[in-house]
Structures are given as structure tokens and as C-alpha cells.
N, C-alpha and C positions, 0 to 999 in steps of 0.2 A: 864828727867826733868818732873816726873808728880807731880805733882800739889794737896795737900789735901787739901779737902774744907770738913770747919766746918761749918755748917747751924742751925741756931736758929732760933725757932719762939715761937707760943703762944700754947698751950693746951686746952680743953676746956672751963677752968677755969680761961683762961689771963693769966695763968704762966709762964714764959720762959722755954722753954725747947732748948735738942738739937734735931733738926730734921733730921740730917744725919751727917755723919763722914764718909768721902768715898775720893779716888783718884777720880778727877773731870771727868767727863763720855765723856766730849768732849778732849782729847788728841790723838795729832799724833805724830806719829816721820814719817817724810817722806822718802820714800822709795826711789823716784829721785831725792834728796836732801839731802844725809846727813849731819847729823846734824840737820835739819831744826828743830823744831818743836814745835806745838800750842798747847795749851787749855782755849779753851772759860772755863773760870772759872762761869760766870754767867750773868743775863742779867735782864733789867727790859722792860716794856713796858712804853708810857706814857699814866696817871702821874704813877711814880713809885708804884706800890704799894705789902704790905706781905701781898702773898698770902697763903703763903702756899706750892705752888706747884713749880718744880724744874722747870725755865725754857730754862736752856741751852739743856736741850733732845729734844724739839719739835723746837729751835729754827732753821729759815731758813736761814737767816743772818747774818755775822758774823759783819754787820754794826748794829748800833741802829737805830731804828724811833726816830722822832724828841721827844725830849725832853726824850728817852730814853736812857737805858746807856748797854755798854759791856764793862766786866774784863775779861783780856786773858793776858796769861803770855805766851812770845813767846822765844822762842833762834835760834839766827842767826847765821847761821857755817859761819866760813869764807870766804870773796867773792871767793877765791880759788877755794871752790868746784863747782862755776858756772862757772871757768874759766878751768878746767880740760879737756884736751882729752873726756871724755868720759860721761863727761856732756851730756843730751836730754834735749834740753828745750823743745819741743811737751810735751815729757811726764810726765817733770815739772810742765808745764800747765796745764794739765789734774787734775794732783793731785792737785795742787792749788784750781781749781775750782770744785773741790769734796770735797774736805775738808774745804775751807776757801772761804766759797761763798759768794756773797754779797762784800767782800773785794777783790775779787782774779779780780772779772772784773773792777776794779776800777786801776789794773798796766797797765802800758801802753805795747805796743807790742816794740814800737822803741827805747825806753829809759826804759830797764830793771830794776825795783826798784823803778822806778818813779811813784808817786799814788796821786792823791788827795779824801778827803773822806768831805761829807757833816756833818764833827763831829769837836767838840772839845776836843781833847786826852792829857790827862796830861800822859804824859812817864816816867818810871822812870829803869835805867839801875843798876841791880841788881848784876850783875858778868859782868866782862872781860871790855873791852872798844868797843866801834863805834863809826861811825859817820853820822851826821846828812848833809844830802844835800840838798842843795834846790834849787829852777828851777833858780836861778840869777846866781849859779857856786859857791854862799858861802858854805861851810863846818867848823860844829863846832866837837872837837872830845869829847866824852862824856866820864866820868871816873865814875866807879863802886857811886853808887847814886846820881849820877848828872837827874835834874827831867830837862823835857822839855813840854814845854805847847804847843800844836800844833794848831793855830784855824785856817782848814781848807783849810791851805798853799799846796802848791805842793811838795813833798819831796821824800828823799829814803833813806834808812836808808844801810850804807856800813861797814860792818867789813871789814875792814884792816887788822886785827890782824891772828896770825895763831891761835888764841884759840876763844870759841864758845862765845857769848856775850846774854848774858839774859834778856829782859826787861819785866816790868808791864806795863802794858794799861789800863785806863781807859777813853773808848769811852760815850762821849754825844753826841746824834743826835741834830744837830739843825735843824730849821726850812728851812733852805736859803740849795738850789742846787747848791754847787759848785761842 
């Protein structure tokens, strides 16, 4: 699942141009997960603004500062592969937190999948099905472009399914620490 990103911006003369046409430079497929896998597509700082410069390469975070935003297009293998024999979750974690930092310490250790983030994420499930869980024990299941708006909640996102499930994210930081 990688990801092209087409990038516009201005020339010296105000003109639109294209500024890159490339597979987006932050992609993983994880190695103690298959299936897993991320691409920070792109990001702003606040207030947003074209700059010009690409900034998913230097970023640290796969969360935004407040009033900034991240698009990352993720795919979730089926809970299966977490429930396998031969599952590591050590080294699950490891790669979690080298690859998807800033989000990765935000899972909890006792309630695997379970995360809250100081963002507001509009979700939108692009292939297969999942499902949405949240800290009360409700579960919504989602069907191929069903959009979910997240402000902030406790949740975990579960494939059931035996096929791999794709979503778009769009992260806004807010101001408020949850």
C-alpha cells in the first residue's frame, strides 16, 4: 500500500506548479506485524502554512501540535496476526516506537489498541471493514467509506475480518491534553 503524493505549490512568479510526484517517503510495512502498515502522507505546523518544503522527512511526530494537522494512510491486518503463536509484542513495540512515534506512546500496555490522542481525526475507511471501539465496551463496524470523526475519545480500532482493512486520517492537534 504506498501511497503517491502529488505536491503543488508556487514558482517564482505565483504560478502553480507541480513540486513533486513521488511514493510518499514516510512508508512502512512492518516487519513484526504483517500487514501492518503506515505512511505519514504529510503534515503542517500551526498556522498551517505553503511553504514550500516537504515536511513529513524532518518530522518527529506522528501526532500534530495544536492547531496542526497529519494525513497518513494506515492498513490494519487482521486482529489474527496479533493473536498468532508467534506473535512478539516486545518487538512489535519496538517497531511501533521507531516508526510511528509521538502515536506509538499514546497505546496503552494493558488494553492493547486502546489509545487516546490530543487530536481531532476525521477517519475514513477506504477498503475491507473494521471496527471502532471505545472505552464504555460500544463497537461500531465500519463498511468500505464509512467517515468517522474522532474528537479525542479513547478507542481502538479492531479488524475482525480475515482481510486487511485501509483507512485515511486526517489528524488536527488541539489545544486541550487529553
Amino acid at each position: 500500500m504506498q501511497v503517491r503524493r502529488i505536491v503543488t505549490g508556487n514558482d517564482s512568479q505565483g504560478k502553480s506548479i507541480f513540486t513533486s510526484d513521488e511514493i510518499t517517503p514516510r512508508f512502512h510495512s512492518f516487519v513484526h506485524v504483517p500487514g501492518f502498515e503506515t505512511a505519514l502522507v504529510w503534515g503542517t505546523n500551526s498556522p498551517a502554512a505553503a511553504t514550500g518544503e516537504d515536511p513529513t522527512a524532518k518530522a518527529i511526530s506522528w501526532l500534530p501540535q495544536a492547531g496542526g494537522t497529519k494525513l497518513m494512510v494506515i492498513t490494519f491486518p487482521p486482529d489474527s496476526v496479533m493473536g498468532s503463536g508467534d506473535f512478539d509484542p516486545a518487538a512489535a513495540g519496538g517497531e511501533y516506537m521507531e516508526t510511528i512515534p509521538g502515536l506509538a506512546e499514546r497505546f496503552e500496555m494493558d488494553n492493547p489498541g486502546m489509545h487516546t490522542t490530543p487530536t481531532v481525526d476525521y477517519g475514513m475507511l477506504l477498503d475491507g471493514e473494521i471496527h471502532l471501539e471505545l472505552d464504555n465496551g460500544e463497537i461500531k463496524k465500519l463498511a468500505k467509506h464509512d467517515v468517522v470523526i474522532q474528537q479525542g475519545t479513547r478507542h481502538a480500532w479492531r479488524n475482525r475480518s480475515a482481510a486487511p482493512a485501509t483507512m485515511l486520517f486526517v489528524l488536527i492537534g488541539t489545544s486541550s491534553a487529553v
